[in-house]
C-alpha positions as CSV (number, residue, x, y, z in Angstrom):
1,X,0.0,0.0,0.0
2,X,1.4,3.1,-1.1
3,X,1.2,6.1,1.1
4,X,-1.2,8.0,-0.9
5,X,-3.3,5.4,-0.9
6,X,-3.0,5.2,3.2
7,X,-3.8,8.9,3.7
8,X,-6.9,8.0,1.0
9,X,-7.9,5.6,3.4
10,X,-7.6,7.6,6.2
11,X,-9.3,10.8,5.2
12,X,-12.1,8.3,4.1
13,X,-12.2,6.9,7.6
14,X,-12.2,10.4,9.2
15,X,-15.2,11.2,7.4
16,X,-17.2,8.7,7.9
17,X,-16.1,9.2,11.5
18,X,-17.4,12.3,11.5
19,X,-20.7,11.4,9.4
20,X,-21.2,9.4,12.7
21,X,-20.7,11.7,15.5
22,X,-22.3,14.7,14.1
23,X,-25.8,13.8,15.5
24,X,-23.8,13.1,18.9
25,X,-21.6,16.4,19.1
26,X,-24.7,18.2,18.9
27,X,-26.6,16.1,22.0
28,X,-26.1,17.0,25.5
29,X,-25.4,14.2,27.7
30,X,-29.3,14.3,29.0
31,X,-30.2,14.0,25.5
32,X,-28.9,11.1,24.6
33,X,-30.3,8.2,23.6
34,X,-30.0,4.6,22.5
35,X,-28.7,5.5,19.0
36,X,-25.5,7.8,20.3
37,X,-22.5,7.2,22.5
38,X,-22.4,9.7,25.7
39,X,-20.9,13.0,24.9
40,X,-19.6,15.1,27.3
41,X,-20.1,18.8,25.8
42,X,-18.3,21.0,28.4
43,X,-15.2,18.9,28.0
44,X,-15.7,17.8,24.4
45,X,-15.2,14.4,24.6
46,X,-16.9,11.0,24.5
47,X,-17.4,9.5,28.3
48,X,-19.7,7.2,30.5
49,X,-18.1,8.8,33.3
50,X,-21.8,10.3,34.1
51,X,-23.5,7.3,34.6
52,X,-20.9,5.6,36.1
53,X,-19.7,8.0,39.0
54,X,-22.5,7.4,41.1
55,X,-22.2,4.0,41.2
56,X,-18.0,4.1,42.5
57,X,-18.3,5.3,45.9
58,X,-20.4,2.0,46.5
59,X,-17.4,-0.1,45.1
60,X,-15.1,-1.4,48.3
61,X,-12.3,-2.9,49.3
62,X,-13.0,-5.8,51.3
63,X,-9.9,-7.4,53.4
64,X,-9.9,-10.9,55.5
65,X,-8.4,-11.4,58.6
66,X,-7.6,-15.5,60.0
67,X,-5.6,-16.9,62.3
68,X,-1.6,-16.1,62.4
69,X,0.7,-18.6,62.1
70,X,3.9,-16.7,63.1
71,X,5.9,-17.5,66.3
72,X,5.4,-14.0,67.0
73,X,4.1,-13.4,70.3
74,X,0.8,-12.1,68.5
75,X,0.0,-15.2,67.2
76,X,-3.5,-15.2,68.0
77,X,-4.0,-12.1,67.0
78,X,-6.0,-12.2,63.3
79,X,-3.8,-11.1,60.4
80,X,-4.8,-10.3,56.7
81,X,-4.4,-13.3,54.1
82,X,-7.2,-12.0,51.4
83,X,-8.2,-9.1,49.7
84,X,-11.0,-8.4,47.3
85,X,-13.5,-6.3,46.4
86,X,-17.5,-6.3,47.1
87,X,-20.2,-3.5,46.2
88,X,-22.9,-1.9,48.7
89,X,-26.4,-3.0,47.8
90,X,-28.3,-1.5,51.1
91,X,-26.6,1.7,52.3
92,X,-29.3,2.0,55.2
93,X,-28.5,-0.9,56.8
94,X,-24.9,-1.2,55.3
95,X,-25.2,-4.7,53.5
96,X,-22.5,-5.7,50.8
97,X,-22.0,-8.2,48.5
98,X,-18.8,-9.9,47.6
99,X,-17.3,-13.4,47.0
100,X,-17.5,-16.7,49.6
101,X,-14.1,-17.3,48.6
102,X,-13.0,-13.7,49.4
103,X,-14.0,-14.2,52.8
104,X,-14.1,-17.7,53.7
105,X,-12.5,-19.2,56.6
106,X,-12.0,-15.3,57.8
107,X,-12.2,-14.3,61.3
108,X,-12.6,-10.6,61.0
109,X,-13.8,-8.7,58.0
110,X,-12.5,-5.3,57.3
111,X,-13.7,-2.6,54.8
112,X,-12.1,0.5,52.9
113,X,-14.2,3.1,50.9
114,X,-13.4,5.2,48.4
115,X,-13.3,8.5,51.2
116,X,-10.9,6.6,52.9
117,X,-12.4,5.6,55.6
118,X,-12.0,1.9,57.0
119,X,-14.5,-0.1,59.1
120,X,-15.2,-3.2,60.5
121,X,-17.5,-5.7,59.0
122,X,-19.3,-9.0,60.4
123,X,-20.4,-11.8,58.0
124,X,-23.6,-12.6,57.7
125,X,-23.9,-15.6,55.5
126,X,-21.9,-17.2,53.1
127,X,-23.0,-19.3,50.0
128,X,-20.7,-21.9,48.6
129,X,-22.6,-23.2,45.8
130,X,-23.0,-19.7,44.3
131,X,-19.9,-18.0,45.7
132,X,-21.8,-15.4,46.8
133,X,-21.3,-13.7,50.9
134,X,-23.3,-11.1,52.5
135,X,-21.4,-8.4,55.0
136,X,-22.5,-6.2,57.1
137,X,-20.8,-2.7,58.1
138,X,-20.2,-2.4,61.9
139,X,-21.3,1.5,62.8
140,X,-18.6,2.9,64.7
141,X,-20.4,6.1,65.9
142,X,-19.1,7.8,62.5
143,X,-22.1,8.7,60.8
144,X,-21.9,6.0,57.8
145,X,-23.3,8.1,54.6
146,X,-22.9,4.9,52.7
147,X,-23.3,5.0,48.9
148,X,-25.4,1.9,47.2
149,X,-25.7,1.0,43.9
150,X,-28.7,0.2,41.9
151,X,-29.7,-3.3,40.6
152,X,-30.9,-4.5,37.4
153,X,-32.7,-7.8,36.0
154,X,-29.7,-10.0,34.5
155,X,-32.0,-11.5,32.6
156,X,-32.5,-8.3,30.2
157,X,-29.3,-8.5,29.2
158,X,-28.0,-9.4,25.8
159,X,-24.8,-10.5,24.2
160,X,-22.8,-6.9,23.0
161,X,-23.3,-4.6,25.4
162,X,-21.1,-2.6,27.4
163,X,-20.0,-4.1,30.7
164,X,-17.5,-2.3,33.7
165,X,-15.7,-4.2,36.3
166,X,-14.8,-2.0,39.4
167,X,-12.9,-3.3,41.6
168,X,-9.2,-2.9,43.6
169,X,-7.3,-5.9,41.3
170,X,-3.3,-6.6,42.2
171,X,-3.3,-4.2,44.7
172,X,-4.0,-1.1,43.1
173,X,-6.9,1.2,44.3
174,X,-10.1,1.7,42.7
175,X,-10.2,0.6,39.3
176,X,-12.6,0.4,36.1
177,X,-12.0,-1.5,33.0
178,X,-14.5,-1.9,29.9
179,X,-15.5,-4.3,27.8
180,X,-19.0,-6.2,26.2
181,X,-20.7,-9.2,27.5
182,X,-19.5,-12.1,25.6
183,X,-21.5,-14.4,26.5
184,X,-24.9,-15.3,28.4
185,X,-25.7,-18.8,30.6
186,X,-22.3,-20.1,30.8
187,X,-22.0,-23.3,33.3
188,X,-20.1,-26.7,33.2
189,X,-17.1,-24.9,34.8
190,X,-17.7,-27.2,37.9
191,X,-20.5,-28.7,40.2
192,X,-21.8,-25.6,41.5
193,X,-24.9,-23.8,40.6
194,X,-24.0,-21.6,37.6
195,X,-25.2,-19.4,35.7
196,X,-22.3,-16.9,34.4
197,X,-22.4,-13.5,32.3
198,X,-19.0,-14.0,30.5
199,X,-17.1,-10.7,29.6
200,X,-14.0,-9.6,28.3
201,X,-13.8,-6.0,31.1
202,X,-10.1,-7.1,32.4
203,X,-10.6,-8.9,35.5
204,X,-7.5,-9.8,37.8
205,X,-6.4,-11.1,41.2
206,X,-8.2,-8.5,43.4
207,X,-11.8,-8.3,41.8
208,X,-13.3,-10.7,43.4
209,X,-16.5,-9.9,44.7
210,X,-16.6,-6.4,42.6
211,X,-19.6,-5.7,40.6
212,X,-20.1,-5.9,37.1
213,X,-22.3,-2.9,35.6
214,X,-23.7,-1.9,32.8
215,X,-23.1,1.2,31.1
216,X,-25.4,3.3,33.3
217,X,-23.5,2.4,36.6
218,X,-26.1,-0.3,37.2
219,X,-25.5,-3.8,38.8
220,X,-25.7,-6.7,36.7
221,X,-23.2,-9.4,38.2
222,X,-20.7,-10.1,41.0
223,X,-17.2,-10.8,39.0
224,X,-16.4,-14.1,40.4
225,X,-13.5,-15.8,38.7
226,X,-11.8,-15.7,35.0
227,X,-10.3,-18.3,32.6
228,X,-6.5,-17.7,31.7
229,X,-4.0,-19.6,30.3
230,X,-0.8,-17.8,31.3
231,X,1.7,-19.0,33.7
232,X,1.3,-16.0,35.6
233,X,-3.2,-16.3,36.1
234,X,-3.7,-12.7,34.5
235,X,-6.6,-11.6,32.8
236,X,-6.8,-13.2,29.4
237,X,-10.2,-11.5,28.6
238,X,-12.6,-14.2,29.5
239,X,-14.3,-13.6,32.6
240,X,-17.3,-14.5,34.6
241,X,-19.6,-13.1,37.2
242,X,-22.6,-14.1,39.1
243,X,-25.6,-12.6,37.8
244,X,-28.0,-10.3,39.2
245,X,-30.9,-12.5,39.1
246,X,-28.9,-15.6,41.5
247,X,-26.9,-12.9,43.4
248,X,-30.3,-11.7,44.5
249,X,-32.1,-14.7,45.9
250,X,-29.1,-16.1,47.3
251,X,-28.5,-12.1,49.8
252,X,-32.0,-12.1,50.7
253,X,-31.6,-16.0,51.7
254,X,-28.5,-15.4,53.6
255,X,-29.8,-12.2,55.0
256,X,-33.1,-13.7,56.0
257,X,-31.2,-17.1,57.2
258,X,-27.9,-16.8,57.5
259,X,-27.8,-19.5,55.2
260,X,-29.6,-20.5,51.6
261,X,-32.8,-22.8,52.1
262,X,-32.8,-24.9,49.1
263,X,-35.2,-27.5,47.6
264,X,-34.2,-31.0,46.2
265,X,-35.9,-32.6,42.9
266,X,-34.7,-35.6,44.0
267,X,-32.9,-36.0,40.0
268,X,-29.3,-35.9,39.6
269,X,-27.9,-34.6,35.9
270,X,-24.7,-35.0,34.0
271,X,-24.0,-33.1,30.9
272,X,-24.4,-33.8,27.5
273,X,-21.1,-34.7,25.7
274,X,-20.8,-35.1,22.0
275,X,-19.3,-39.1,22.9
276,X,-22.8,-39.2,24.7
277,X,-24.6,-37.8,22.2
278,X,-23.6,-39.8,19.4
279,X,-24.2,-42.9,21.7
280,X,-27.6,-41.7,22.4
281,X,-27.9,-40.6,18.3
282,X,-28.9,-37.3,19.3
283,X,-28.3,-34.6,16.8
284,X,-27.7,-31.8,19.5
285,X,-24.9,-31.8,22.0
286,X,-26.3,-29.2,24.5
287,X,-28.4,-30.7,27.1
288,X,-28.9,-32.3,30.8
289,X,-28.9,-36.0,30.7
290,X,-30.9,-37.4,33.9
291,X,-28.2,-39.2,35.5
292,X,-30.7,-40.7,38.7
293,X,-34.0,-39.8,39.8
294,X,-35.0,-41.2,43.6
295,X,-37.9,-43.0,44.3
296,X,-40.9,-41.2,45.2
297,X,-39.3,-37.9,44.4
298,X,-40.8,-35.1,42.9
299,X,-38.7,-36.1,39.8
300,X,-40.4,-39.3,39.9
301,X,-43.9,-38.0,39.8
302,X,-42.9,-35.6,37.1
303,X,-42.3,-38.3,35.0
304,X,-38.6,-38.4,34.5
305,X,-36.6,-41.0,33.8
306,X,-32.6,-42.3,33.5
307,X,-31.5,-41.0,29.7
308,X,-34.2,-38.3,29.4
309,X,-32.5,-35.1,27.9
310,X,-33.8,-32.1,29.4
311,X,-33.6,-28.9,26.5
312,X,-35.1,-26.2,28.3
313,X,-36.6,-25.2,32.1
314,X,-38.5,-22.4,32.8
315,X,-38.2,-21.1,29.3
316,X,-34.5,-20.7,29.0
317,X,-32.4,-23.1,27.0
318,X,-30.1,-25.7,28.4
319,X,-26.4,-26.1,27.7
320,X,-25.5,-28.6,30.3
321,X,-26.2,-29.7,34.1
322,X,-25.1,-26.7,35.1
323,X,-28.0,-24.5,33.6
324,X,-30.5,-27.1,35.3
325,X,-28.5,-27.2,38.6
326,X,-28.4,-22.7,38.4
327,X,-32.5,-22.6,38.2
328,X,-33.1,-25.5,40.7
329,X,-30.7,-23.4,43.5
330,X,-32.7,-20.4,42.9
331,X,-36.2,-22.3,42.9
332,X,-38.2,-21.5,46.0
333,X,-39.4,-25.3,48.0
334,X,-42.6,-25.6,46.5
335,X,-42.3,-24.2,43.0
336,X,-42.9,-25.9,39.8
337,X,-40.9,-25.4,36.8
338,X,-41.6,-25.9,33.3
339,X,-38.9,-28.6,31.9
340,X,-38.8,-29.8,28.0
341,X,-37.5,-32.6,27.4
342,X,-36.1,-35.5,24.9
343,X,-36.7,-39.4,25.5
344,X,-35.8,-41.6,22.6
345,X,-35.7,-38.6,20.2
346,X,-39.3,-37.2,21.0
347,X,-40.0,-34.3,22.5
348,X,-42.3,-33.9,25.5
349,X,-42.7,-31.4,28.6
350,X,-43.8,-31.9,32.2
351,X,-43.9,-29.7,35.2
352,X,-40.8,-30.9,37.8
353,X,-41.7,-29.5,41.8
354,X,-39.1,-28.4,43.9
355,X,-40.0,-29.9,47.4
356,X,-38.5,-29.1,50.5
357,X,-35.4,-31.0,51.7
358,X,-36.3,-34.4,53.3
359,X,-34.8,-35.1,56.7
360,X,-32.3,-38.0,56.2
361,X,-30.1,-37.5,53.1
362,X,-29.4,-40.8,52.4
363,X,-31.4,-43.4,50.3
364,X,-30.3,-46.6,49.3
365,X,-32.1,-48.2,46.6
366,X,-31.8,-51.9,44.6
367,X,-28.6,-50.5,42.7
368,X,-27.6,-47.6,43.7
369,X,-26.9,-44.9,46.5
370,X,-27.7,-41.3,46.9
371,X,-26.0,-39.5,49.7
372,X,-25.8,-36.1,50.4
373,X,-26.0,-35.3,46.8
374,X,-23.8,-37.9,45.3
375,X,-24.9,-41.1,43.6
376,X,-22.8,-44.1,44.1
377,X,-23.0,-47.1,42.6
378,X,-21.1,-50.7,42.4
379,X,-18.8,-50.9,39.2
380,X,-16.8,-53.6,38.6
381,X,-16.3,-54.6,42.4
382,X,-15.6,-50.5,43.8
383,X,-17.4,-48.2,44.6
384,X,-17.9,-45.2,42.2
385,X,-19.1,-41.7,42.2
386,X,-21.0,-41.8,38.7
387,X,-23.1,-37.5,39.5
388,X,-23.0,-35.5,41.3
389,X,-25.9,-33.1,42.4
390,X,-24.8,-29.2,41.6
391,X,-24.6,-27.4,45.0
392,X,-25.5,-30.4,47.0
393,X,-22.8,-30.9,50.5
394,X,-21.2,-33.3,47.9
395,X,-20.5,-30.9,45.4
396,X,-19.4,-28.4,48.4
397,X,-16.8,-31.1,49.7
398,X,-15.7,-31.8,45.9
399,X,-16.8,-34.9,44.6
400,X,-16.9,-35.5,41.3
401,X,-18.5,-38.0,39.2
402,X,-15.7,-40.6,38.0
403,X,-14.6,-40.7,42.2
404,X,-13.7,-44.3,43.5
405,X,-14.5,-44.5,46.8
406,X,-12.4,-46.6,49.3
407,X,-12.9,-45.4,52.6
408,X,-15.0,-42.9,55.2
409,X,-14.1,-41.8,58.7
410,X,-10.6,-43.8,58.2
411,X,-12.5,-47.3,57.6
412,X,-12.3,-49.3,54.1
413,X,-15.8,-49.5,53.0
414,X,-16.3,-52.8,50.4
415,X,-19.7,-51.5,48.3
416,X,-21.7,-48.6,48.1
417,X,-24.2,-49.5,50.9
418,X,-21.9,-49.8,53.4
419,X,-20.1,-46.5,52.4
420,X,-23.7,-44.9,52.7
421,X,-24.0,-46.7,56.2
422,X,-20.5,-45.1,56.8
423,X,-21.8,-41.9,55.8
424,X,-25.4,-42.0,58.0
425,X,-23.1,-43.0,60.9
426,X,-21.1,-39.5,60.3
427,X,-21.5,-36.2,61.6
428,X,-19.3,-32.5,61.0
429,X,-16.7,-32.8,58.7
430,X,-16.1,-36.4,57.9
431,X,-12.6,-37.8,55.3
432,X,-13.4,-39.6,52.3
433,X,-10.8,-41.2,50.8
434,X,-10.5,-42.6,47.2
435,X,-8.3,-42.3,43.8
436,X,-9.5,-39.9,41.0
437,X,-7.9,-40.6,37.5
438,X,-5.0,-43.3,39.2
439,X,-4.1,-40.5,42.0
440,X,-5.1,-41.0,46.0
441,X,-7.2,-38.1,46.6
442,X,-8.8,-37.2,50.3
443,X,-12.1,-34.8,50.5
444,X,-14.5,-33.6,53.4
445,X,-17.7,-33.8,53.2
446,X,-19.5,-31.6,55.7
447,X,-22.5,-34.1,57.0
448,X,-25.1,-32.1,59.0
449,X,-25.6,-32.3,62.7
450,X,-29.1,-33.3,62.0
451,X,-28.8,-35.9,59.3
């Protein structure tokens, strides 16, 4: 290209540039609407600092405090060991909303806004399964003139438009980073209940727990984790964050309970693979294969069987367990949901209830074993892990489907009956030992009191 013909090119660019913002250069920001970018006319330049602004002060810096293990003679004293971020949703009564892992295993809770001023903050319920926690500002006779930031329905959203992560990432103070919303319903990234907006707004070490929002200043998501695949973890623009519409019911759970009150269906799912598929001589490969449905369960009475292939629930389309396992752990007790479904190629739909837990989570059956969320059965002479239920205490300890099982509580366990026997006779945190893919792996599973 010679450079005539660059500057050509150029010029031509310029104008149609300028063809473009003409009808925004002559809009003042309260003018403008869906069809122009934000123009700031005293400055003379293109912003969404306006919409934004109001929305920062509510963006904090959230640091945890555990146990010391220094010889120092302060050793009991609580020391920092995590830092993220987390976003004031109720400035009145100083609630904010950040990530479990953020805070988990913490003993004291501190938080900085953007003023500079730094208070203590209790926890007041943490979610696993949706890596959400609540916190609570403690008042220290300051007056608190909190900032909040306002919400908006997740599921408005669509694929494109602008998203800004806030957050304090590596250290740094406040800081905002733009990009779009890649992507809606993402799940399969393990066995908890998912339901990610993916976006490509940098998101690093630090931002956990910081809100997403869109181009208003208004929450969408909590940024939760990111894919990357440099040595160093960076951001490698794929991100994801807990949406508005999960973050929502699982704060007013914890703030109501302390903890998230959720029903069972009494079906396990596995994901639809394109090996499965072609076994199954399906021509889609997104999908929720029923993996186990209980006897007597509301799964039962809805009709659902082992190999059904559920398509869509409650309207929205499935891509794998995960979207099944994200609208179940936001389903009130008692609710029904709509569920479409495939059974030797045909379509078909039925209503599925979500019932309230059943004391005793353990049910042994003619050839199988469901405990605590897991389904075990007898494969060639061990014990195996073949689902696992999304957000279940199995899921929370971190077994996964494909798990041999060879002892609980310390004692070797020779079938699944007696490992559930092992289990029913457990309480607190109890050691499963197994092997996962040839290696010896050890989890807890955290057995209720109760059970």
């Amino acid at each position: 290209m010679t450079l005539r013909s660059t500057a050509a090119s150029t010029l031509a660019l310029a104008a149609a540039l300028l063809a473009f913002a003409g009808p925004v250069l002559a809009q003042s920001p309260a003018q403008s609407g869906p069809s122009y970018l934000p123009y700031d006319a005293r400055r003379g330049v293109f912003s969404f600092a306006a919409g934004l602004e109001a929305s920062l002060p509510a963006v904090v810096q959230v640091t945890t405090l555990g146990q010391s293990r220094g010889p120092s003679s302060d050793a009991d004293d609580p020391k920092p060991y995590a830092s993220g971020s987390g976003v004031i949703v109720d400035a009145a009564q100083g609630i904010l909303i950040t990530n479990n892992h953020v805070v988990e295993n913490g003993r004291k809770f501190t938080v900085d806004l953007t003023d500079g001023r730094l208070f203590d903050a209790v926890l007041v319920g943490a979610d696993k399964a949706t890596d959400i926690a609540v916190l609570k500002i403690v008042p220290d006779g300051r007056p608190l003139n909190l900032k909040q930031v306002q919400t908006v329905d997740s599921d408005t959203l669509r694929t494109g438009d602008l998203a800004f992560a806030v957050g304090y990432p590596l250290g740094l103070d406040q800081t905002l980073t733009m990009g779009v919303i890649s992507g809606l319903n993402r799940s399969g990234l393990g066995d908890a209940v998912e339901d990610y907006i993916q976006t490509d707004a940098a998101v690093n070490s630090g931002n956990s727990g910081g809100p997403l929002l869109d181009s208003r200043g208004r929450l969408i998501g909590i940024n939760t984790s990111i894919l990357s695949g440099g040595m160093g973890g960076g951001n490698d623009g794929i991100a994801f964050a807990v949406p508005t519409r999960i973050m929502l019911y699982v704060a007013d759970q914890l703030r109501a309970h302390g903890e998230v009150k959720r029903g069972e269906t009494g079906a396990i799912f596995a994901s639809l693979t394109a090996e499965r598929a072609r076994e199954m001589r399906l021509g889609i490969v997104r999908g929720a294969v029923v993996a186990d449905v209980a006897p007597g369960s509301p799964a039962e009475r809805a009709g659902l069987r082992d190999d059904d292939v559920v398509t869509r629930i409650q309207g929205r389309p499935v891509a794998n367990a995960g979207s099944v396992n994200a609208t179940v752990g936001v389903a009130a007790p008692g609710s029904s949901l709509n569920v479409v479904y495939l059974r030797a190629g045909h379509e078909a739909t039925t209503a599925l209830t979500v019932a309230a837990p059943v004391e005793g989570a353990i049910h042994i059956g003619a050839d199988r074993v469901l405990a605590y969320g897991a389904t075990l059965r007898d494969l060639d002479g061990e014990v195996q892990v073949v689902a696992v239920e999304g957000g279940s205490a199995a899921a929370q300890g971190e077994l996964i489907a494909g798990d041999i099982i060879t002892s609980v509580g310390g004692a070797p366990v020779a079938d699944a009956r007696a490992a559930a026997e092992a289990l029913r006779g457990s309480a607190g945190a109890t050691a499963i030992e197994g092997r996962r893919n040839g290696d010896t792996v050890t989890v807890n599973l955290e057995i209720p009191l109760t059970a």
